[in-house]
TIKOL-74843 format. One record per residue: z, y, x of N, C-alpha, C in turn. Coordinates in Angstrom, 1 decimal. Atoms other than C-alpha are relative to their C-alpha. Layout:
BEGIN
<atom><n_z>Z</n_z><n_y>Y</n_y><n_x>X</n_x><ca_z>Z</ca_z><ca_y>Y</ca_y><ca_x>X</ca_x><c_z>Z</c_z><c_y>Y</c_y><c_x>X</c_x></atom>
...
***
This chain:
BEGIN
<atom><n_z>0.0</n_z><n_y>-1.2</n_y><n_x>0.8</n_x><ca_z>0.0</ca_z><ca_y>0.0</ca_y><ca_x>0.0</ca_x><c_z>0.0</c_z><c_y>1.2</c_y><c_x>0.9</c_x></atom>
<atom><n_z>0.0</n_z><n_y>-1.0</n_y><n_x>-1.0</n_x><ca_z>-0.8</ca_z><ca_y>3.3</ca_y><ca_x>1.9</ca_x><c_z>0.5</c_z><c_y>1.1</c_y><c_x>-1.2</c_x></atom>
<atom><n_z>-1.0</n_z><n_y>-1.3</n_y><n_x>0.4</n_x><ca_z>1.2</ca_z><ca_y>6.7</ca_y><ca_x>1.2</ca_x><c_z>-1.1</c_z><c_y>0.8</c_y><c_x>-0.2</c_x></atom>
<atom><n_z>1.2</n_z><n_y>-1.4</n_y><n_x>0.6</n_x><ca_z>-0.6</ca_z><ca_y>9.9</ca_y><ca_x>-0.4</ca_x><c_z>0.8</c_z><c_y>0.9</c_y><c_x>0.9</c_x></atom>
<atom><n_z>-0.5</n_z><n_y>-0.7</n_y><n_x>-1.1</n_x><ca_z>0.1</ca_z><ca_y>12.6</ca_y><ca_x>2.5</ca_x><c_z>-0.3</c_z><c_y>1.3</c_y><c_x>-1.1</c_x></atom>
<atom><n_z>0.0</n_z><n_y>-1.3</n_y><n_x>0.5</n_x><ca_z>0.6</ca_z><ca_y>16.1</ca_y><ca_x>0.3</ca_x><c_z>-0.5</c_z><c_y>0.7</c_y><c_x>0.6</c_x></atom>
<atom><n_z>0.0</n_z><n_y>-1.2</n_y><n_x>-0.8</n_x><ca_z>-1.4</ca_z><ca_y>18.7</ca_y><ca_x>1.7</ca_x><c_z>0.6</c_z><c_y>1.3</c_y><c_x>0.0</c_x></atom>
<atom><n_z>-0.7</n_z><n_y>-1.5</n_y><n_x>0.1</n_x><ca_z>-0.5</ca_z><ca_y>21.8</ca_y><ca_x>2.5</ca_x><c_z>-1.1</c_z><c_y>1.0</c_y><c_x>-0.4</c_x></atom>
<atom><n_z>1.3</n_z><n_y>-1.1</n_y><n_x>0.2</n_x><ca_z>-2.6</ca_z><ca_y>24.8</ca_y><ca_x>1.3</ca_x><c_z>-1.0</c_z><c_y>0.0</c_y><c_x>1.1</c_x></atom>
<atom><n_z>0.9</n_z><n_y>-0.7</n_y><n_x>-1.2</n_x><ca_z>-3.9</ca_z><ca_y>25.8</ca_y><ca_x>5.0</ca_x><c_z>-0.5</c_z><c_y>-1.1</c_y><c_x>0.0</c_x></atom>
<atom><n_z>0.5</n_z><n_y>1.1</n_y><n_x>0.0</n_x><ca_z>-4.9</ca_z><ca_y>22.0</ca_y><ca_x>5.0</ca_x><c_z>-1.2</c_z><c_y>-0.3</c_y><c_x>-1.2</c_x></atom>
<atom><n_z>1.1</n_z><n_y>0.0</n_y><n_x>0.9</n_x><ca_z>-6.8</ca_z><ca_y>22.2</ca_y><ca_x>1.9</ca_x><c_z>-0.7</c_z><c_y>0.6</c_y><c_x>0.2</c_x></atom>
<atom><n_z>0.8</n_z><n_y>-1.0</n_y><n_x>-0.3</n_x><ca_z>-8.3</ca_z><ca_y>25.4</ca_y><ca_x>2.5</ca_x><c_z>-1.3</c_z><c_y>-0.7</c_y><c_x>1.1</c_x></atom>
<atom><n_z>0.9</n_z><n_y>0.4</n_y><n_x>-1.0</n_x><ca_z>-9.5</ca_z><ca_y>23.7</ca_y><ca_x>5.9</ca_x><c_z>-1.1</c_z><c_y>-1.4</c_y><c_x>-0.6</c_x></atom>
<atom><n_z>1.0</n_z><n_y>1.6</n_y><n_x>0.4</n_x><ca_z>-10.7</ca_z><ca_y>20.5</ca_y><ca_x>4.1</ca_x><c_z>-1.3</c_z><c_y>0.0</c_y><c_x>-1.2</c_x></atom>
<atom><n_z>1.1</n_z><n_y>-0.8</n_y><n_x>0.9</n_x><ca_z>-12.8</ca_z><ca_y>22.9</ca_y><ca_x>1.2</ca_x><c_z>-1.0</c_z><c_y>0.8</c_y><c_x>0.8</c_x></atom>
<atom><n_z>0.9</n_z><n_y>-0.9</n_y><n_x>-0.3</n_x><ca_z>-14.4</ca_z><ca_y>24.7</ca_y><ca_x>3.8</ca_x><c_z>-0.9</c_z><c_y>-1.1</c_y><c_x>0.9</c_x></atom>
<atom><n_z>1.0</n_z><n_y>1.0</n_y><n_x>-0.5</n_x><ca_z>-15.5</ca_z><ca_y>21.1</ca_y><ca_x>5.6</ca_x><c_z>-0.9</c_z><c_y>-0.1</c_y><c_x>-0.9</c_x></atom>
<atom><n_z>0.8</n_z><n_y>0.4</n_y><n_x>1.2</n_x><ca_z>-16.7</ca_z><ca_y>19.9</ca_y><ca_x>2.2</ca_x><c_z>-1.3</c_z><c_y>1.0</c_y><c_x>0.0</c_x></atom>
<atom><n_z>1.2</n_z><n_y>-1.0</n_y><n_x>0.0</n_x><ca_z>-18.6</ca_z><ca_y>22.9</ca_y><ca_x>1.6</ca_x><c_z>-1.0</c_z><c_y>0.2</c_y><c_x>1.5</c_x></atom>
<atom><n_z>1.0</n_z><n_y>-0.5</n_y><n_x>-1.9</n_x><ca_z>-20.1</ca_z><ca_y>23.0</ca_y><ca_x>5.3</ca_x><c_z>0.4</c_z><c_y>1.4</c_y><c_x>0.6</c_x></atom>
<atom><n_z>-0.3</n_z><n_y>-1.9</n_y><n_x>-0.9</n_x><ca_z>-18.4</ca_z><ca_y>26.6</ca_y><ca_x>6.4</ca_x><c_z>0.7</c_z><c_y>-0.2</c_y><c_x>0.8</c_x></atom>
<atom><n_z>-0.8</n_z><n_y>0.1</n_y><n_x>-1.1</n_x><ca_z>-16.8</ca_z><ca_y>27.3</ca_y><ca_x>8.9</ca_x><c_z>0.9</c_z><c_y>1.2</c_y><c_x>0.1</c_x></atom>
<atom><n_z>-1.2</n_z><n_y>-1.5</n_y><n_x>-0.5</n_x><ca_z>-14.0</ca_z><ca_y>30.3</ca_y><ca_x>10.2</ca_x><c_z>-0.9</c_z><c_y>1.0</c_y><c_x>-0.1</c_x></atom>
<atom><n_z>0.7</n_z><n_y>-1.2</n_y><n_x>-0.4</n_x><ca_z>-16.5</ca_z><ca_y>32.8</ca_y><ca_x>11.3</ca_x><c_z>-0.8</c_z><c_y>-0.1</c_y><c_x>-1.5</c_x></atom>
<atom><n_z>0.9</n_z><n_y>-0.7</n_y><n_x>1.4</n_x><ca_z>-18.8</ca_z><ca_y>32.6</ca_y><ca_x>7.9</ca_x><c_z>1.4</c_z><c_y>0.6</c_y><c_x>-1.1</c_x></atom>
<atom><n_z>-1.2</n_z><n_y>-0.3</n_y><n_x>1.0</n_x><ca_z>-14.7</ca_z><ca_y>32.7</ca_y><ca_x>6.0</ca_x><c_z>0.1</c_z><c_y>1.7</c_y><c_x>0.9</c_x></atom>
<atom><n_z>-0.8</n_z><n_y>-1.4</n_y><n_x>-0.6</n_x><ca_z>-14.0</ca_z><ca_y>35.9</ca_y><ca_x>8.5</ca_x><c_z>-1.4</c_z><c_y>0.9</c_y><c_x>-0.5</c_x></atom>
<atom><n_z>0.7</n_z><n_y>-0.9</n_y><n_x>1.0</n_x><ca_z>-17.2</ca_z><ca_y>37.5</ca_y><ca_x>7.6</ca_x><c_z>-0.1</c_z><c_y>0.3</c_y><c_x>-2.0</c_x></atom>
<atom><n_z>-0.2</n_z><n_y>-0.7</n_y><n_x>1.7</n_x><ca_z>-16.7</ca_z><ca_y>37.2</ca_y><ca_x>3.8</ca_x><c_z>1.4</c_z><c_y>0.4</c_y><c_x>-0.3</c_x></atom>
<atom><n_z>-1.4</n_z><n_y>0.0</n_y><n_x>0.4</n_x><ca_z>-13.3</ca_z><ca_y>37.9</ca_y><ca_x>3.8</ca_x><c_z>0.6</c_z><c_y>1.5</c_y><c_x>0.6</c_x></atom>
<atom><n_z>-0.3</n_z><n_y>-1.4</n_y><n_x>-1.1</n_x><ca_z>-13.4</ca_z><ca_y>40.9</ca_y><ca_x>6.6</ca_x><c_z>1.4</c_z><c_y>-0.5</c_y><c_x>1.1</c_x></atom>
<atom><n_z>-1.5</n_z><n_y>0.0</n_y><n_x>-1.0</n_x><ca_z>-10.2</ca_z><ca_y>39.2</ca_y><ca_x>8.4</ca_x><c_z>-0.9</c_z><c_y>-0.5</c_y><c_x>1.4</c_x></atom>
<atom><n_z>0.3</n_z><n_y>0.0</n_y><n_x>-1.2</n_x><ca_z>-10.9</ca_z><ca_y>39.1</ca_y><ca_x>12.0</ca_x><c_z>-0.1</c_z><c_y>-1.6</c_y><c_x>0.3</c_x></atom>
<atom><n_z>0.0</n_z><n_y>0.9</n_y><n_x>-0.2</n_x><ca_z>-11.7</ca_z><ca_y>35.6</ca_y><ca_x>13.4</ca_x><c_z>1.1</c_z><c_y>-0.6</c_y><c_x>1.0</c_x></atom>
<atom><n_z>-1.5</n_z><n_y>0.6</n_y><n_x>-0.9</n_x><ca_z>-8.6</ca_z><ca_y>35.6</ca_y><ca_x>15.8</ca_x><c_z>0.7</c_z><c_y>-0.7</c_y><c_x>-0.9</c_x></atom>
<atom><n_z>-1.2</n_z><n_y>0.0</n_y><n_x>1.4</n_x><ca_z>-6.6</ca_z><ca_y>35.8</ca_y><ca_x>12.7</ca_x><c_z>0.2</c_z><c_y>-1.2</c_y><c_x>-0.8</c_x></atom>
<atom><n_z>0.2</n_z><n_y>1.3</n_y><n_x>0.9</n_x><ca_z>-8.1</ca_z><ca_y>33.3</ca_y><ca_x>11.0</ca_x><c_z>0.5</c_z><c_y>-0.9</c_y><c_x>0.6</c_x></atom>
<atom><n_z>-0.5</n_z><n_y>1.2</n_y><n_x>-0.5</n_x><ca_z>-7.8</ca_z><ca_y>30.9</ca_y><ca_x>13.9</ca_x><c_z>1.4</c_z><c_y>-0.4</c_y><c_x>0.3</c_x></atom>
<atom><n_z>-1.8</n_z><n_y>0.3</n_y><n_x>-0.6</n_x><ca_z>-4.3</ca_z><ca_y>31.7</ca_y><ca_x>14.8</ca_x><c_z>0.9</c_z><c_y>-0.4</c_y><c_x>-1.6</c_x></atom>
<atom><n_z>-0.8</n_z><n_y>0.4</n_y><n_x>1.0</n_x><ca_z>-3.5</ca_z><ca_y>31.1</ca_y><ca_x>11.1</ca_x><c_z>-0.1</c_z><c_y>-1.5</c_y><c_x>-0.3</c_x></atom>
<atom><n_z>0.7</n_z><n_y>0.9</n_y><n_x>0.2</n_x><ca_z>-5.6</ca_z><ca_y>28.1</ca_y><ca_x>10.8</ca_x><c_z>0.2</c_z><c_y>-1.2</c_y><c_x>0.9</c_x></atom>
<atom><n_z>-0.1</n_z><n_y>0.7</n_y><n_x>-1.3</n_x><ca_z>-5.7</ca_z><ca_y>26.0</ca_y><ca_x>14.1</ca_x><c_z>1.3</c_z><c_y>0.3</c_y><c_x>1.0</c_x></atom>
<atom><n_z>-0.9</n_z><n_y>0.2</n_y><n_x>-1.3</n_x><ca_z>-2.9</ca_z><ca_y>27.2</ca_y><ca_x>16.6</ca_x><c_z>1.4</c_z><c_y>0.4</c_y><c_x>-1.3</c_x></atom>
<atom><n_z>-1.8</n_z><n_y>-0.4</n_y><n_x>0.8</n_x><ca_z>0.0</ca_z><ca_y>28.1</ca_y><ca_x>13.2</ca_x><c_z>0.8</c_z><c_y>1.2</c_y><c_x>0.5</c_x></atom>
<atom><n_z>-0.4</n_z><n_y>-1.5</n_y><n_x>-0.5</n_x><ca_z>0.8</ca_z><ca_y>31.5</ca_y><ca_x>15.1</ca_x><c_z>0.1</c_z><c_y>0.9</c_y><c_x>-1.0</c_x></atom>
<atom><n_z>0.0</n_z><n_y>-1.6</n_y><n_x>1.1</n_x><ca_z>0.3</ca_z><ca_y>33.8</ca_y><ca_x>11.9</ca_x><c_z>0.5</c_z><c_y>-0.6</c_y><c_x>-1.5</c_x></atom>
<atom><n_z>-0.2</n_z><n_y>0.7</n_y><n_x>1.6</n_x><ca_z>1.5</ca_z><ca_y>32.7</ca_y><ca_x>8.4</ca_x><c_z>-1.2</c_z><c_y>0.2</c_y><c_x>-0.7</c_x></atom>
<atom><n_z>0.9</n_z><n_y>0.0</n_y><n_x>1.0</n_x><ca_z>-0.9</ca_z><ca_y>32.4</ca_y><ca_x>6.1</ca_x><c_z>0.9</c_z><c_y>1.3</c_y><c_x>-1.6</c_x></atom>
<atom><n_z>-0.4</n_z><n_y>-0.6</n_y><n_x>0.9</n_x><ca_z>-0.1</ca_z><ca_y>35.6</ca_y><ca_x>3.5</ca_x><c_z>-0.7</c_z><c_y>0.1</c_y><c_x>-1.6</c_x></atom>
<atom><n_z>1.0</n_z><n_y>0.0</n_y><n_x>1.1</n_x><ca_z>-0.9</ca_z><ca_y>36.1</ca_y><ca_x>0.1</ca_x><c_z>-1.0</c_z><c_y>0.7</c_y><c_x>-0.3</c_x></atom>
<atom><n_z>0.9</n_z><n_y>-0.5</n_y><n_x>-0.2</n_x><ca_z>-3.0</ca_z><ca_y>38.8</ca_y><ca_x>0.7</ca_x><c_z>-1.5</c_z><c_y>-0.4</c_y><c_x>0.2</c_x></atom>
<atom><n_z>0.9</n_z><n_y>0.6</n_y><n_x>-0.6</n_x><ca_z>-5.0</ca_z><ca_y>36.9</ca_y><ca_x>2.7</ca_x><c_z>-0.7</c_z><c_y>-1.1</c_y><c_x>-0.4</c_x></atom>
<atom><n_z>0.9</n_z><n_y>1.6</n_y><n_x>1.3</n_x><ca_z>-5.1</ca_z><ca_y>33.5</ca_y><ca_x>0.2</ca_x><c_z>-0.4</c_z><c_y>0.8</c_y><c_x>-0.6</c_x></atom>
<atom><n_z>0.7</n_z><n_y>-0.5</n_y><n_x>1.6</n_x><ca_z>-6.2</ca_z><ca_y>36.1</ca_y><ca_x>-2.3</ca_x><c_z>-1.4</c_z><c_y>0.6</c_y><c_x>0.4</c_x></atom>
<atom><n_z>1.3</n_z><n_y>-0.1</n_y><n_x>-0.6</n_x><ca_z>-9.4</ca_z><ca_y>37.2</ca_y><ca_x>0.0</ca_x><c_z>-0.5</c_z><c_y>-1.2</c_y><c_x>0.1</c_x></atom>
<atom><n_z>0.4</n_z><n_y>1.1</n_y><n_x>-0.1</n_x><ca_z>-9.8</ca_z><ca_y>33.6</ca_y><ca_x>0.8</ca_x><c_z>-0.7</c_z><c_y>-0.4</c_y><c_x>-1.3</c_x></atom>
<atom><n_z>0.0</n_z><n_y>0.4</n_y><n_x>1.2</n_x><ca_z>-9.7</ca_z><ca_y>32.7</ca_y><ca_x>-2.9</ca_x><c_z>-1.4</c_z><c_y>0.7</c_y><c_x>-0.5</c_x></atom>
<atom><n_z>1.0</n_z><n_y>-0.6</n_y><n_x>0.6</n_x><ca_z>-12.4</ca_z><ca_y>35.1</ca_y><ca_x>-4.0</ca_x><c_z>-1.2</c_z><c_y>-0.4</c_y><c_x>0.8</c_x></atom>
<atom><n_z>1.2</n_z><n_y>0.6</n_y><n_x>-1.2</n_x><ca_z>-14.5</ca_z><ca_y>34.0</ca_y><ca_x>-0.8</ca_x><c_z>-0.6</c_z><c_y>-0.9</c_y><c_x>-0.5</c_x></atom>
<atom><n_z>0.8</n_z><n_y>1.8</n_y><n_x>0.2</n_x><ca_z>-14.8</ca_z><ca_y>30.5</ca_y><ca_x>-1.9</ca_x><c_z>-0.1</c_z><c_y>-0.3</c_y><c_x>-1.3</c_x></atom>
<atom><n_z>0.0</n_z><n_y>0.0</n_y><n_x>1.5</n_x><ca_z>-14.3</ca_z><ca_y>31.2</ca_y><ca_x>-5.6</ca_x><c_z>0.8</c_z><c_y>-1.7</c_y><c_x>-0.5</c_x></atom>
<atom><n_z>-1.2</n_z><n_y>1.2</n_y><n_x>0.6</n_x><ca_z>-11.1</ca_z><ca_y>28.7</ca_y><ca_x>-5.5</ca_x><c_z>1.5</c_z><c_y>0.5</c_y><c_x>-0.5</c_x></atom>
<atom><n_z>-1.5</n_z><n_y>-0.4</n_y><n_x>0.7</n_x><ca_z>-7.7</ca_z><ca_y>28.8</ca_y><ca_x>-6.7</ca_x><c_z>1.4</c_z><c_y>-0.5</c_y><c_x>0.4</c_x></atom>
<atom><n_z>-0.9</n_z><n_y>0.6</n_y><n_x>-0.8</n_x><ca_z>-5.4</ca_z><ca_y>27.7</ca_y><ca_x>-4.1</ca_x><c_z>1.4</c_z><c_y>0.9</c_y><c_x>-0.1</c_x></atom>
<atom><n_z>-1.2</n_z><n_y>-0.5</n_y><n_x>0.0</n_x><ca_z>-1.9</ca_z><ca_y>28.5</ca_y><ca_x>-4.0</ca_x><c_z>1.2</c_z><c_y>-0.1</c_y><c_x>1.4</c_x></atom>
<atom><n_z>-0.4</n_z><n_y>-0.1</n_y><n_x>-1.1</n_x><ca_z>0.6</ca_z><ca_y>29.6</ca_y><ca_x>-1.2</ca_x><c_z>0.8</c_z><c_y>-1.6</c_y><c_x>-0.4</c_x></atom>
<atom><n_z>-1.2</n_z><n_y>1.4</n_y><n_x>-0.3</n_x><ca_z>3.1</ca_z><ca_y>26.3</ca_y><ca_x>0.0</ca_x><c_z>1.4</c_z><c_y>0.9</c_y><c_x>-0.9</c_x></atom>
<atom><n_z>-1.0</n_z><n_y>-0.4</n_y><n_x>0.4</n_x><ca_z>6.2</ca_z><ca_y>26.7</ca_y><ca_x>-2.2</ca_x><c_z>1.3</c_z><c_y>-0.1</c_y><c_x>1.2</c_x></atom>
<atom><n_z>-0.8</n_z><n_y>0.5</n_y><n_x>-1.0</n_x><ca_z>9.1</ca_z><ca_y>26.3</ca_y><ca_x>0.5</ca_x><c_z>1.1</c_z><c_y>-0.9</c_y><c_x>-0.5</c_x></atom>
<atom><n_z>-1.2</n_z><n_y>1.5</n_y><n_x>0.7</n_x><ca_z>11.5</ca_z><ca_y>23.2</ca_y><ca_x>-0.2</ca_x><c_z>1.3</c_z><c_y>0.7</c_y><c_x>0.5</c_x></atom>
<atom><n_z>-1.2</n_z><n_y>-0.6</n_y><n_x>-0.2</n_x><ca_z>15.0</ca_z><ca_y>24.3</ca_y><ca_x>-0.5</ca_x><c_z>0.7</c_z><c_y>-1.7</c_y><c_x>0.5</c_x></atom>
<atom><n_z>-0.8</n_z><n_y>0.8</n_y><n_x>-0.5</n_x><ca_z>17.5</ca_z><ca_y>22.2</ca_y><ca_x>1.6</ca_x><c_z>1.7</c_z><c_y>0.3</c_y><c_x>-0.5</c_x></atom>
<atom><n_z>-1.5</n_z><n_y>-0.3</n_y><n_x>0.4</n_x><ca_z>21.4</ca_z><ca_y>21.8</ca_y><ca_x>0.7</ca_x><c_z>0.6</c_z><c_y>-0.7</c_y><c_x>1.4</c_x></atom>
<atom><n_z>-0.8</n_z><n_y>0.5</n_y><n_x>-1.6</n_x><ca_z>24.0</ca_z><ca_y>21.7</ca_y><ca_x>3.9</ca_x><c_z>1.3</c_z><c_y>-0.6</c_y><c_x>-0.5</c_x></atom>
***
């Protein structure tokens, strides 16, 4: 029996723009966000992914992704 692995938004994102065949640089020209930006959000985890930014995204690819909710822990 194999496990279903939850993605995370930035993982979907990345797995919608395989599907579709795009890549960073076609997302950073429709989006206007700089291609550093992207990458360091995307590939090295350096920048958070904001909502600003899903909401450019969103309109780019004409999807409807939603930020990661954060899981509360109890100590």
């Amino acid at each position: 029996m194999s496990t279903i692995k939850n993605l995370t938004c930035k993982e979907k994102i990345l797995k919608h723009l395989e599907f579709e065949y795009l890549t960073l640089a076609w997302l950073s020209k429709k989006t206007g966000v700089p291609y550093p930006t992207l990458y360091s959000i995307f590939t090295e985890n350096r920048i958070p992914l904001t909502q600003d930014r899903l909401n450019l995204i969103n309109d780019a690819c004409k999807t409807k992704f939603k930020l990661d909710t954060p899981v509360k822990t109890t100590a």
